[in-house]
Backbone atoms as SQL, in Angstrom:
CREATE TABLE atoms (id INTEGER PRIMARY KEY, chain TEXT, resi INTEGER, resn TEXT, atom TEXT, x REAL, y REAL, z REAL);
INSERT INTO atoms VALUES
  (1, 'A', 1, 'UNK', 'N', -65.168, 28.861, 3.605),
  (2, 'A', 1, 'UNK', 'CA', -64.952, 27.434, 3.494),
  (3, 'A', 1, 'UNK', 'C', -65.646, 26.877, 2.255),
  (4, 'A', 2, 'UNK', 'N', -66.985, 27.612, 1.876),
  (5, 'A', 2, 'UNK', 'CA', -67.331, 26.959, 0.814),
  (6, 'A', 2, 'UNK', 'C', -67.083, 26.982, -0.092),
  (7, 'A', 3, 'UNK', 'N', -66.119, 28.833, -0.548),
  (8, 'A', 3, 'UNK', 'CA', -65.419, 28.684, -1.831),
  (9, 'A', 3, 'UNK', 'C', -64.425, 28.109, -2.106),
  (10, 'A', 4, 'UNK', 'N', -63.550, 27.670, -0.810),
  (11, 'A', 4, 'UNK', 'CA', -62.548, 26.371, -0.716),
  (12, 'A', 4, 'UNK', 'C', -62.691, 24.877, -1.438),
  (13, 'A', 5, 'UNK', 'N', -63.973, 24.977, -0.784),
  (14, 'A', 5, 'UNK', 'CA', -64.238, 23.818, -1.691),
  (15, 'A', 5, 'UNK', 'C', -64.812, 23.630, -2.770),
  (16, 'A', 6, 'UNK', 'N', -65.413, 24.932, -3.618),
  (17, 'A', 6, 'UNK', 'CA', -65.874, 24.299, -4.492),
  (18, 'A', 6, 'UNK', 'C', -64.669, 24.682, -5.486),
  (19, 'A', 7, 'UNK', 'N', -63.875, 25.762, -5.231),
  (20, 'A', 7, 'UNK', 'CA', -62.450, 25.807, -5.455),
  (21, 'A', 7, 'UNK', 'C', -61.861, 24.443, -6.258),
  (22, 'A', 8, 'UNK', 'N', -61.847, 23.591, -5.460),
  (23, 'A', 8, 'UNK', 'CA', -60.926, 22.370, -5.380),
  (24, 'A', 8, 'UNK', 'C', -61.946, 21.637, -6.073),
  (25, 'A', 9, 'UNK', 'N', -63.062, 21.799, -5.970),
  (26, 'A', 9, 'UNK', 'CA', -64.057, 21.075, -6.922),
  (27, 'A', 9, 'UNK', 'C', -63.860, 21.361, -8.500),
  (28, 'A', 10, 'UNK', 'N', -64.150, 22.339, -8.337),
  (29, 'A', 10, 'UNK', 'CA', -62.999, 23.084, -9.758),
  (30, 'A', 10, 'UNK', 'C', -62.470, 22.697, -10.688),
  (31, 'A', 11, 'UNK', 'N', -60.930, 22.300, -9.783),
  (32, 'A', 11, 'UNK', 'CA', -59.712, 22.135, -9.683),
  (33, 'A', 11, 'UNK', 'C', -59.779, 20.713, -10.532),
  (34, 'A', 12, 'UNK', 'N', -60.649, 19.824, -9.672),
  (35, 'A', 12, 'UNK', 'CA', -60.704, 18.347, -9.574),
  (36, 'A', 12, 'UNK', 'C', -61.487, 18.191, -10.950),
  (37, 'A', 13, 'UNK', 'N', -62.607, 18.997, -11.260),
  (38, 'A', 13, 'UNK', 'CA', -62.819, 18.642, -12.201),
  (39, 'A', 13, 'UNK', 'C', -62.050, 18.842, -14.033),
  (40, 'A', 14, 'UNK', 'N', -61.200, 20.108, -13.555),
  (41, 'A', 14, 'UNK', 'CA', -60.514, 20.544, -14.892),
  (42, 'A', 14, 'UNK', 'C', -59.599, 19.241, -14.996),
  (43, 'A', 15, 'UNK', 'N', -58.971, 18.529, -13.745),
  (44, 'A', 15, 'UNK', 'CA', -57.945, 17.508, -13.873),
  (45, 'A', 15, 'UNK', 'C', -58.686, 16.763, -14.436),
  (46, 'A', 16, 'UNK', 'N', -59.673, 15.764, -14.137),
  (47, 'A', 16, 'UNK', 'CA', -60.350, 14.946, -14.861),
  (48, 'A', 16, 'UNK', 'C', -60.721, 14.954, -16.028),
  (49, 'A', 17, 'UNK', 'N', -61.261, 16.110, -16.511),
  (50, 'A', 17, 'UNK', 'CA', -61.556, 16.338, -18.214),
  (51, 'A', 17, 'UNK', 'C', -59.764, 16.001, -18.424),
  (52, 'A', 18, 'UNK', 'N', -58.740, 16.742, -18.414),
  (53, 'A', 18, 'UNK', 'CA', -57.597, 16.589, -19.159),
  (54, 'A', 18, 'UNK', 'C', -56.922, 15.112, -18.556),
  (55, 'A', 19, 'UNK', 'N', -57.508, 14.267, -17.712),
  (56, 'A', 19, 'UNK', 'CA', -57.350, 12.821, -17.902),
  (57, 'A', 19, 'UNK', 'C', -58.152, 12.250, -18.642),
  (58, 'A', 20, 'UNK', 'N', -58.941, 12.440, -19.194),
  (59, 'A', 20, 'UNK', 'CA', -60.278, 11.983, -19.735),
  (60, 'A', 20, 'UNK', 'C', -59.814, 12.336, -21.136),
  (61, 'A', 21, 'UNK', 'N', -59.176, 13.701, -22.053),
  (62, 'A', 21, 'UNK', 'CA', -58.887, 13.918, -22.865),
  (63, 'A', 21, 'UNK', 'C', -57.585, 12.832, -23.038),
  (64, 'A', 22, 'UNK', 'N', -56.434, 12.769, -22.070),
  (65, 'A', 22, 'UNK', 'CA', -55.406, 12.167, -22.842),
  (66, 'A', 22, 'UNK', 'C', -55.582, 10.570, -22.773),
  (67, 'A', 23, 'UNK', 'N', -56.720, 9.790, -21.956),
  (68, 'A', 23, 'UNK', 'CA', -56.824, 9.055, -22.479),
  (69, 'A', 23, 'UNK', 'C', -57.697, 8.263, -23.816),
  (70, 'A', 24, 'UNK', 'N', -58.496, 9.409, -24.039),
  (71, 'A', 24, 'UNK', 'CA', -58.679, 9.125, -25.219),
  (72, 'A', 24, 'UNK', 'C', -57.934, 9.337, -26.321),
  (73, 'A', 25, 'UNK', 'N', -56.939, 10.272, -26.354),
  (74, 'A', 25, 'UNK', 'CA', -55.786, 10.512, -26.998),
  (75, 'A', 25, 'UNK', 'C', -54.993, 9.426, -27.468),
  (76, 'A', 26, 'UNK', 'N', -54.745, 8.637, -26.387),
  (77, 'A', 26, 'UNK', 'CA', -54.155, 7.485, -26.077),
  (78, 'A', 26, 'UNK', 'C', -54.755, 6.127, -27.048),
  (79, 'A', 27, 'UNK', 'N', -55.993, 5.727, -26.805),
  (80, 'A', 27, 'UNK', 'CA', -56.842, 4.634, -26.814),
  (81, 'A', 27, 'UNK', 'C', -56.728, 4.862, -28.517),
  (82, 'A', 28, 'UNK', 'N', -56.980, 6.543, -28.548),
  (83, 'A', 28, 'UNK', 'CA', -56.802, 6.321, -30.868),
  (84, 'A', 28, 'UNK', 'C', -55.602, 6.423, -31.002),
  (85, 'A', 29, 'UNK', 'N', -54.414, 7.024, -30.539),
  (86, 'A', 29, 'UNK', 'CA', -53.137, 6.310, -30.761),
  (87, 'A', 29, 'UNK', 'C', -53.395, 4.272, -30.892),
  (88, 'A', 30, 'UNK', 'N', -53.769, 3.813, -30.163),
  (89, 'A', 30, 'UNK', 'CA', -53.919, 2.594, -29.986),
  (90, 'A', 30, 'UNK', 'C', -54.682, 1.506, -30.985),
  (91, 'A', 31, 'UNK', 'N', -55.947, 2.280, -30.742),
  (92, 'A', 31, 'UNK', 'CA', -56.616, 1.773, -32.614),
  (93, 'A', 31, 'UNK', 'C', -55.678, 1.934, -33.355),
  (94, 'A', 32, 'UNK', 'N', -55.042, 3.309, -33.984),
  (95, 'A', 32, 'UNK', 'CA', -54.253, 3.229, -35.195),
  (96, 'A', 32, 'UNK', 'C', -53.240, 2.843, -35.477),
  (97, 'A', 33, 'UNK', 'N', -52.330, 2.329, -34.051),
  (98, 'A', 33, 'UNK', 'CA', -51.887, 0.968, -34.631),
  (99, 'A', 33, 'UNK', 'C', -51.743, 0.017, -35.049),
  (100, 'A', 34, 'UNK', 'N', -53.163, -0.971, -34.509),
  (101, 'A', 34, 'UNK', 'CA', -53.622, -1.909, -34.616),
  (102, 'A', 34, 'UNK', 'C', -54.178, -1.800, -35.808),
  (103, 'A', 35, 'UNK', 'N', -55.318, -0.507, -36.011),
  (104, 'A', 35, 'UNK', 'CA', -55.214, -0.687, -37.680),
  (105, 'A', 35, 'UNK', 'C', -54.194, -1.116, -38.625),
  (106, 'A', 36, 'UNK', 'N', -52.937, -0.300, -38.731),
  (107, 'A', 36, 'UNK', 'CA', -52.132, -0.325, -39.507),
  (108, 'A', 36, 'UNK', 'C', -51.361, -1.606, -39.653),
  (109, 'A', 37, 'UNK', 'N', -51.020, -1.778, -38.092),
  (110, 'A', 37, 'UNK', 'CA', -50.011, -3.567, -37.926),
  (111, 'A', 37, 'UNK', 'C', -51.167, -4.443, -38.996),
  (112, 'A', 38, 'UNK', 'N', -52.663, -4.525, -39.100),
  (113, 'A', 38, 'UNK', 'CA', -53.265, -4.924, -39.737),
  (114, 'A', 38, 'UNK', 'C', -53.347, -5.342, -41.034),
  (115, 'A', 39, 'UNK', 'N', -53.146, -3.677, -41.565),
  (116, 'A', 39, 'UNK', 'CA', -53.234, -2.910, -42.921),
  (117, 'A', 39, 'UNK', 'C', -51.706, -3.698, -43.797),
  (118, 'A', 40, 'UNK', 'N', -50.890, -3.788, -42.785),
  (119, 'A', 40, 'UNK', 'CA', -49.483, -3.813, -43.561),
  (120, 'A', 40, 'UNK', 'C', -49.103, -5.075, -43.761),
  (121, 'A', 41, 'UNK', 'N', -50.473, -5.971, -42.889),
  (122, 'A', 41, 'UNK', 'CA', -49.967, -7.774, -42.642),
  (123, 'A', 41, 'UNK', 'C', -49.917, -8.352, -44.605),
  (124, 'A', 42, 'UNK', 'N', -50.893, -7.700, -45.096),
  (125, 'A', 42, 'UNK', 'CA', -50.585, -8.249, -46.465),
  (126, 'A', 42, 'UNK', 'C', -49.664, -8.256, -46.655),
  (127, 'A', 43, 'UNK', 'N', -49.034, -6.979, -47.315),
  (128, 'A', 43, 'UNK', 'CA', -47.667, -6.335, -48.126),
  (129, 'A', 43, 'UNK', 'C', -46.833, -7.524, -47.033),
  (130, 'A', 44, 'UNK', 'N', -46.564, -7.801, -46.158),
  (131, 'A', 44, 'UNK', 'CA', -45.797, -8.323, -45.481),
  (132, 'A', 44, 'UNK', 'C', -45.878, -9.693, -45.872),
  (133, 'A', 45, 'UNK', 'N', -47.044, -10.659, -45.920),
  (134, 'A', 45, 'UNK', 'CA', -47.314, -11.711, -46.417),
  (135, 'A', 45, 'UNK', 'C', -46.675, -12.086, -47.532),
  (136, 'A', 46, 'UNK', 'N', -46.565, -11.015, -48.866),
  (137, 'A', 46, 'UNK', 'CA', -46.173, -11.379, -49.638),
  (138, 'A', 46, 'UNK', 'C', -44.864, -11.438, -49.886),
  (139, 'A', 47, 'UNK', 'N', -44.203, -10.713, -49.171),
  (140, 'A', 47, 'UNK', 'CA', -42.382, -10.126, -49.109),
  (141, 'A', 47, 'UNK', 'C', -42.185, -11.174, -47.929),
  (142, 'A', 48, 'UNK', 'N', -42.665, -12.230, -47.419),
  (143, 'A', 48, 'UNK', 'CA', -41.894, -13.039, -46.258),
  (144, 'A', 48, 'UNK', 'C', -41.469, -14.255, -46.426),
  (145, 'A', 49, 'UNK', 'N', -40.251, -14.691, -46.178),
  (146, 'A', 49, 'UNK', 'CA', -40.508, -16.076, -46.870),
  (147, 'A', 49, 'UNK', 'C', -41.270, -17.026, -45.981),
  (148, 'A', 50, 'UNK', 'N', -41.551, -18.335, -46.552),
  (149, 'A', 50, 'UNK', 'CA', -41.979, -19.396, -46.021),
  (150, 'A', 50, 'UNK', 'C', -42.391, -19.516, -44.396),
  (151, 'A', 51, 'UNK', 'N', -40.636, -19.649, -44.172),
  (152, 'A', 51, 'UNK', 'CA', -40.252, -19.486, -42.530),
  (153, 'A', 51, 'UNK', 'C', -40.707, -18.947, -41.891),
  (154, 'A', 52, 'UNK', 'N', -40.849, -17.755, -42.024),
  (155, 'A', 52, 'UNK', 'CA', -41.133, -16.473, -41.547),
  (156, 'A', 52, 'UNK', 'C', -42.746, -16.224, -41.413),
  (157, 'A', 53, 'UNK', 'N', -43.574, -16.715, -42.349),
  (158, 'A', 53, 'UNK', 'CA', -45.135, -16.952, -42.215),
  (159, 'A', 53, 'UNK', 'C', -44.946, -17.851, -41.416),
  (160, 'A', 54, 'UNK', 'N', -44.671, -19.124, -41.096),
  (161, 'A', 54, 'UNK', 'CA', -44.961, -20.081, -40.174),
  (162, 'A', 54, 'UNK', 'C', -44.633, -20.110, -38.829),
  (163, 'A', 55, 'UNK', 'N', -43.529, -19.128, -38.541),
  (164, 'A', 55, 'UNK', 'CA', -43.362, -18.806, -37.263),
  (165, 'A', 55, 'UNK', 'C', -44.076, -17.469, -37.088),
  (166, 'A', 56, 'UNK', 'N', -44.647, -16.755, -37.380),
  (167, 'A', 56, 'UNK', 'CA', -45.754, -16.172, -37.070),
  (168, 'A', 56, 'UNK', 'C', -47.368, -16.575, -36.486),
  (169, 'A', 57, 'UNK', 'N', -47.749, -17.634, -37.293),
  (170, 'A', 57, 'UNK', 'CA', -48.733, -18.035, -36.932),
  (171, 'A', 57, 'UNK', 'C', -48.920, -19.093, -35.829),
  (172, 'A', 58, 'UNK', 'N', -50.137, -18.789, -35.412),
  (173, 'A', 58, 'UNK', 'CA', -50.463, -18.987, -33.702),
  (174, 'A', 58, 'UNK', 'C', -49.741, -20.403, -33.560),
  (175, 'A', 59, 'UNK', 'N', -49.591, -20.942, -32.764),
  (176, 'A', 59, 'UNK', 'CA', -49.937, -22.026, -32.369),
  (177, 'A', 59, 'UNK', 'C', -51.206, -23.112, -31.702),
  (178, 'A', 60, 'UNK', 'N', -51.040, -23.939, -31.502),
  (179, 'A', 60, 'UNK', 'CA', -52.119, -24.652, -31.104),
  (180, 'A', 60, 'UNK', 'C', -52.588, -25.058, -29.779),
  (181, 'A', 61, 'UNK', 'N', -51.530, -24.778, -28.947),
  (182, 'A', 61, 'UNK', 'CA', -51.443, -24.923, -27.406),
  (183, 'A', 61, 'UNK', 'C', -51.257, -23.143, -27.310),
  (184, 'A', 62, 'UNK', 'N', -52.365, -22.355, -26.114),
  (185, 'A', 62, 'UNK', 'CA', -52.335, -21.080, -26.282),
  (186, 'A', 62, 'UNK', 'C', -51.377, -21.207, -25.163),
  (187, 'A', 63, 'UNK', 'N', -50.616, -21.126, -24.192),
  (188, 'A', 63, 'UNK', 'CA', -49.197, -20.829, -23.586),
  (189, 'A', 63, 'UNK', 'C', -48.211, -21.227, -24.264),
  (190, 'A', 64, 'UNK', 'N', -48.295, -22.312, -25.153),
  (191, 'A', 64, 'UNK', 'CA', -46.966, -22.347, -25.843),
  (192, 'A', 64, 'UNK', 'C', -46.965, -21.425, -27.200),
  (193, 'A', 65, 'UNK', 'N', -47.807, -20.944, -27.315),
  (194, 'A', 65, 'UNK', 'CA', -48.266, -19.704, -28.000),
  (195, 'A', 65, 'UNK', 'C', -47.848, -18.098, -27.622),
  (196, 'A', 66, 'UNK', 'N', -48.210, -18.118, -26.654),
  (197, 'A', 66, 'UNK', 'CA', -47.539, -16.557, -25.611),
  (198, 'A', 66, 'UNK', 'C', -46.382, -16.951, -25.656),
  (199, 'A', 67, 'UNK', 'N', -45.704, -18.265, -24.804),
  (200, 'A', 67, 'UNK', 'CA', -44.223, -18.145, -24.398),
  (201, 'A', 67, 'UNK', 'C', -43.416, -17.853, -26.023),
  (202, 'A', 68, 'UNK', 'N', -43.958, -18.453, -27.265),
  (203, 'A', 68, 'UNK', 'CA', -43.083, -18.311, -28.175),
  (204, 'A', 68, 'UNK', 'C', -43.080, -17.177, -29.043),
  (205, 'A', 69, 'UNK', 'N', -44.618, -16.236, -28.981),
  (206, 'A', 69, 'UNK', 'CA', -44.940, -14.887, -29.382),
  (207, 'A', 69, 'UNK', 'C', -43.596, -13.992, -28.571),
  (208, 'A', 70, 'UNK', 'N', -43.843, -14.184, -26.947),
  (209, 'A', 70, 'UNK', 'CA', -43.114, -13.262, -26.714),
  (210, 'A', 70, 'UNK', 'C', -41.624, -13.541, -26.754),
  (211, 'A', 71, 'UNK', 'N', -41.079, -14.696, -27.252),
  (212, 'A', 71, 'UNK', 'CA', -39.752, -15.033, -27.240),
  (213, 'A', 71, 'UNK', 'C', -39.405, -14.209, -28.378),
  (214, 'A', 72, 'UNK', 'N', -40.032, -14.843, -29.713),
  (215, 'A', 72, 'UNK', 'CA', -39.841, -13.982, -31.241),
  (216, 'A', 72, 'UNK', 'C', -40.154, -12.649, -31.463),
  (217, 'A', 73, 'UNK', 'N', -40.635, -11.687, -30.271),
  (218, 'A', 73, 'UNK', 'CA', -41.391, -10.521, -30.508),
  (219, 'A', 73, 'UNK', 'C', -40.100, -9.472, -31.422),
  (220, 'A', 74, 'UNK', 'N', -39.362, -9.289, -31.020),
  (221, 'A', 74, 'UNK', 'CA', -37.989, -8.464, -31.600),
  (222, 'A', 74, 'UNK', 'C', -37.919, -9.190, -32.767),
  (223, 'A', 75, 'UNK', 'N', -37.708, -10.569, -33.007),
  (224, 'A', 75, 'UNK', 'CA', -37.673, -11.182, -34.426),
  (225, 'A', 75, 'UNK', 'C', -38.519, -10.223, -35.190),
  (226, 'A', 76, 'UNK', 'N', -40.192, -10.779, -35.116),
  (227, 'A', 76, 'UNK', 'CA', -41.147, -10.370, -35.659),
  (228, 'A', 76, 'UNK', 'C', -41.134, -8.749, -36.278),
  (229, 'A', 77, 'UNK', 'N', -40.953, -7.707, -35.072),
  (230, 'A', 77, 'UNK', 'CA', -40.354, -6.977, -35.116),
  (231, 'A', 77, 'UNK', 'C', -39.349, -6.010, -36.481),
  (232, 'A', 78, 'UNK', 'N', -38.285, -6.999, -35.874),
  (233, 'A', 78, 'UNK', 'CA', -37.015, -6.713, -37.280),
  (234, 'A', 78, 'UNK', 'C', -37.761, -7.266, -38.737),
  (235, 'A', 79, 'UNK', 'N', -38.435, -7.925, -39.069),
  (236, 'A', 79, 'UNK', 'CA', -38.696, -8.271, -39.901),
  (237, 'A', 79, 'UNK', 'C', -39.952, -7.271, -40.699),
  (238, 'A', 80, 'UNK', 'N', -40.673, -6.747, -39.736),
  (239, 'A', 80, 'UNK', 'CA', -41.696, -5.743, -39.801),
  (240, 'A', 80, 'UNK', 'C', -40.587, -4.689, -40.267),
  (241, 'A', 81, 'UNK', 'N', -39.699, -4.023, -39.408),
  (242, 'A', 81, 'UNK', 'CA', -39.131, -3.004, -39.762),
  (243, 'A', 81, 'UNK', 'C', -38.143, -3.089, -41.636),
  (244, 'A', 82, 'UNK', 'N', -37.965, -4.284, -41.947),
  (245, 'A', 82, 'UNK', 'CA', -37.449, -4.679, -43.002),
  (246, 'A', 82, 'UNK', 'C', -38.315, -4.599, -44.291),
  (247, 'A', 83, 'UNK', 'N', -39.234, -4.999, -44.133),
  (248, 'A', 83, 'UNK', 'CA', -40.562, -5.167, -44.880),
  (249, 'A', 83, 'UNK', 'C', -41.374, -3.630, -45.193),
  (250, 'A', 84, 'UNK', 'N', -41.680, -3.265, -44.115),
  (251, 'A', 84, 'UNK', 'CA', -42.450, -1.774, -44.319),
  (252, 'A', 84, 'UNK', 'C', -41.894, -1.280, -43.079),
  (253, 'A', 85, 'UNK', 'N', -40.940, -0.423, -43.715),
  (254, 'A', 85, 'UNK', 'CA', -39.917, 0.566, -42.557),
  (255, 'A', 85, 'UNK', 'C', -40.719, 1.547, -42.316),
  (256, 'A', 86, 'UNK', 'N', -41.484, 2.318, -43.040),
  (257, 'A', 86, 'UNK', 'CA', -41.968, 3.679, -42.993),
  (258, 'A', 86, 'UNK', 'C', -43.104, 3.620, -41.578),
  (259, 'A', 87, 'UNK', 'N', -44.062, 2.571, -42.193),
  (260, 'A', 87, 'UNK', 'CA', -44.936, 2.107, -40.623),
  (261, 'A', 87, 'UNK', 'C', -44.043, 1.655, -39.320),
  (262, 'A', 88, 'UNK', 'N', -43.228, 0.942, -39.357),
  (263, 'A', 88, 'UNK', 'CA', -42.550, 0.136, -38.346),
  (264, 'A', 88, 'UNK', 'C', -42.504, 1.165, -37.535),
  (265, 'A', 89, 'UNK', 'N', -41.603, 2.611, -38.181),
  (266, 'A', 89, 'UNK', 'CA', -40.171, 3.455, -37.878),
  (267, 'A', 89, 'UNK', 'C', -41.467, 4.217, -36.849),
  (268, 'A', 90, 'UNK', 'N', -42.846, 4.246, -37.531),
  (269, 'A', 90, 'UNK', 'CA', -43.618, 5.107, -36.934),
  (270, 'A', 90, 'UNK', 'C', -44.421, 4.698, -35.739),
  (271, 'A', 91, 'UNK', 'N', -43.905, 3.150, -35.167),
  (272, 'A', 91, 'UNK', 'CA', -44.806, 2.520, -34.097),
  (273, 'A', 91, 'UNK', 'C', -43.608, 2.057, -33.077),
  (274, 'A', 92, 'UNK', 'N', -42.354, 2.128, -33.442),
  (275, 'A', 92, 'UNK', 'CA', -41.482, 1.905, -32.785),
  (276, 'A', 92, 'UNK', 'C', -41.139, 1.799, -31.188),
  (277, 'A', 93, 'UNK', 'N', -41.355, 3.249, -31.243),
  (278, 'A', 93, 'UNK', 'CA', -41.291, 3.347, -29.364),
  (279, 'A', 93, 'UNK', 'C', -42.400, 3.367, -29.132),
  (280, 'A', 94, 'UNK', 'N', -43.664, 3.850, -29.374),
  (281, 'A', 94, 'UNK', 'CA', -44.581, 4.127, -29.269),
  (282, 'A', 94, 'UNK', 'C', -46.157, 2.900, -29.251),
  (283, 'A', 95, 'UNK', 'N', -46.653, 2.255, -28.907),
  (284, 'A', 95, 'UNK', 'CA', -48.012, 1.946, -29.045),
  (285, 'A', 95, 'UNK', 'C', -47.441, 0.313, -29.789),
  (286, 'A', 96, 'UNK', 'N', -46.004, 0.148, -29.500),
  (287, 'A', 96, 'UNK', 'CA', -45.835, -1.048, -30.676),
  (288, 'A', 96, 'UNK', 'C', -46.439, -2.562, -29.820),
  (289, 'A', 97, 'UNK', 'N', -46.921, -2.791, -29.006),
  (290, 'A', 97, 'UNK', 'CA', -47.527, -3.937, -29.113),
  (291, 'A', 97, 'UNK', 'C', -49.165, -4.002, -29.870),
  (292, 'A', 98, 'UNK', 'N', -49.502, -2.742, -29.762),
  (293, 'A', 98, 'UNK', 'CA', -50.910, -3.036, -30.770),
  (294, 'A', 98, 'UNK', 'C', -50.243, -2.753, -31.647),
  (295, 'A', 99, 'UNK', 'N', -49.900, -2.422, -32.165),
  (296, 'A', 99, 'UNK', 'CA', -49.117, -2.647, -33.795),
  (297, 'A', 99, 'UNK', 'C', -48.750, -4.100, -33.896),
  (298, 'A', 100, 'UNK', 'N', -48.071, -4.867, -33.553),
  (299, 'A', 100, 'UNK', 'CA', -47.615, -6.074, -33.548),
  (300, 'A', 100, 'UNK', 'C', -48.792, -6.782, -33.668),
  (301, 'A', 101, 'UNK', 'N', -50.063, -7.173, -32.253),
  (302, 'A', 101, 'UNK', 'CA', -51.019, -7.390, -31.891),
  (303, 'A', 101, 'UNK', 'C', -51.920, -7.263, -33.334),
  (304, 'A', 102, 'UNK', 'N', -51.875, -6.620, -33.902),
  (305, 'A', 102, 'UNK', 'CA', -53.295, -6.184, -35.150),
  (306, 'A', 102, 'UNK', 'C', -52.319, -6.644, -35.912),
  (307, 'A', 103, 'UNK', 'N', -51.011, -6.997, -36.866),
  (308, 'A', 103, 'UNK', 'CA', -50.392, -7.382, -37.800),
  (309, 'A', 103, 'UNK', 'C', -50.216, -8.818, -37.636),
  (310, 'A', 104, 'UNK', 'N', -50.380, -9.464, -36.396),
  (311, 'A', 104, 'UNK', 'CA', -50.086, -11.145, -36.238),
  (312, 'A', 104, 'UNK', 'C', -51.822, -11.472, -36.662),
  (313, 'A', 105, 'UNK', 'N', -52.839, -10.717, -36.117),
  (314, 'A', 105, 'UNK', 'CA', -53.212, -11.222, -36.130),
  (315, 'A', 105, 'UNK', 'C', -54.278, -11.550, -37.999),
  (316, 'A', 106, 'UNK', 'N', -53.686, -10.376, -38.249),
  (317, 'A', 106, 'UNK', 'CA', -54.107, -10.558, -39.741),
  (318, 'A', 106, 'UNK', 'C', -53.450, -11.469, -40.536),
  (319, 'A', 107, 'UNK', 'N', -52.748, -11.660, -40.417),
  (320, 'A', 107, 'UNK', 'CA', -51.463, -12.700, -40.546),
  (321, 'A', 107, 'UNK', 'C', -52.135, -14.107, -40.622),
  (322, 'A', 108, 'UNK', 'N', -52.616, -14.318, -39.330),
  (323, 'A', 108, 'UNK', 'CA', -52.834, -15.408, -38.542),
  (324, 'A', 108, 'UNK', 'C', -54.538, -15.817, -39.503),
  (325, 'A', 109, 'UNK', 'N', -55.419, -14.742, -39.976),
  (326, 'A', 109, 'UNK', 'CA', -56.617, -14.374, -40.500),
  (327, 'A', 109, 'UNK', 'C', -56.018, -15.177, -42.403),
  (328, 'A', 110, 'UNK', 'N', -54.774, -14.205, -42.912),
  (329, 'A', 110, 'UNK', 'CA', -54.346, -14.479, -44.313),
  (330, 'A', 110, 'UNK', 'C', -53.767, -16.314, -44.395),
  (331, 'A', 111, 'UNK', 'N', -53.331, -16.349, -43.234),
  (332, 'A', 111, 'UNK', 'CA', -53.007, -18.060, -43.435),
  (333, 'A', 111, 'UNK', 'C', -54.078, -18.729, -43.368),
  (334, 'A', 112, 'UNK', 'N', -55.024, -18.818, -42.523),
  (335, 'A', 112, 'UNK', 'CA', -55.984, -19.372, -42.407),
  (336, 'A', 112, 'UNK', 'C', -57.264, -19.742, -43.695),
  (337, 'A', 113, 'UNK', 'N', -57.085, -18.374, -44.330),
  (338, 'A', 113, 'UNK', 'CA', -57.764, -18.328, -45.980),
  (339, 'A', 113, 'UNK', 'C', -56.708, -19.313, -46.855),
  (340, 'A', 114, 'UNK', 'N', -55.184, -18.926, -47.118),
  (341, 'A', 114, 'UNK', 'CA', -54.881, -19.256, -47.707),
  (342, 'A', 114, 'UNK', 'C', -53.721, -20.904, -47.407),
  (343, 'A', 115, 'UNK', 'N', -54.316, -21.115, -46.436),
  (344, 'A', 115, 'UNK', 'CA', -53.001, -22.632, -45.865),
  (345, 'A', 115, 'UNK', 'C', -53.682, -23.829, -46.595),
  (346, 'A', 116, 'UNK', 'N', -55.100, -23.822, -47.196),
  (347, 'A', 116, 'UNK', 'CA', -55.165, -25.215, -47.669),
  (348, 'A', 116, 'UNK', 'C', -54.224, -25.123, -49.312),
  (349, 'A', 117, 'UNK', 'N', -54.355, -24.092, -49.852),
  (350, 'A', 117, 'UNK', 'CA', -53.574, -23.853, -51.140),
  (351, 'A', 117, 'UNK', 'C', -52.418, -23.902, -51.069),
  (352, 'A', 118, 'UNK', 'N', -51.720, -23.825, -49.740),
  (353, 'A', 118, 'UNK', 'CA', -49.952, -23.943, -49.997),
  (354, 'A', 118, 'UNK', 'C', -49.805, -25.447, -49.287),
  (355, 'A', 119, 'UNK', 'N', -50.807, -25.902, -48.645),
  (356, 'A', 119, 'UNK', 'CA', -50.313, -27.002, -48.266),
  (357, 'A', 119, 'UNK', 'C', -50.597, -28.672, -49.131),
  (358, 'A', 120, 'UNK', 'N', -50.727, -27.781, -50.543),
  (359, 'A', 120, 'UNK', 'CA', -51.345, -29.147, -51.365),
  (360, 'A', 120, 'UNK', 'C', -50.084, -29.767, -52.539);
């Protein structure tokens, strides 16, 4: 009985390390999206027009903020994939709301530096 159980003790613990491995697997998949959605918010800044910066950035009421993030998310999206295909193509199915998530919000960081200069 006792090698039964430590058997399964074993068992239980090899499962846990290889849950323990793929979620850390996971979590730097996850950073390096968010890096990159980040990394790419410039290049994107500069290739977007007008429109397209201003419906990106936050709003001022935070639910009318979510409801309209997640309305435009596919917009945002297509426009990412238009802009820098090579990153997009590579976050696609995969990890793409921290990708999105880290590129709005640099976005949201580049207007904020630069909105008193376009708005004069």
């Amino acid at each position: 009985m006792k090698k039964v159980v430590e058997k399964l003790k074993a068992e239980k613990a090899v499962i846990e390390l290889k849950r323990s491995e793929m979620q850390d697997r996971q979590s730097e998949g996850i950073e390096e999206a968010y890096r990159t959605g980040k990394r790419i918010a410039e290049r994107w800044v500069r290739k977007a027009s007008y429109q397209e910066l201003k419906d990106a950035v936050k709003r001022p009421n935070a639910k009318h903020d979510a409801n309209y993030f997640s309305l435009m998310y596919s917009s945002y999206f297509t426009s990412l994939e238009k802009i820098c295909p090579e990153e997009s193509k590579r976050f696609k199915w995969v990890y793409n709301d921290a990708f999105v998530n880290g590129w709005r919000e640099e976005v949201n960081n580049i207007w904020e530096s630069i909105r008193d200069d376009i708005n004069q």
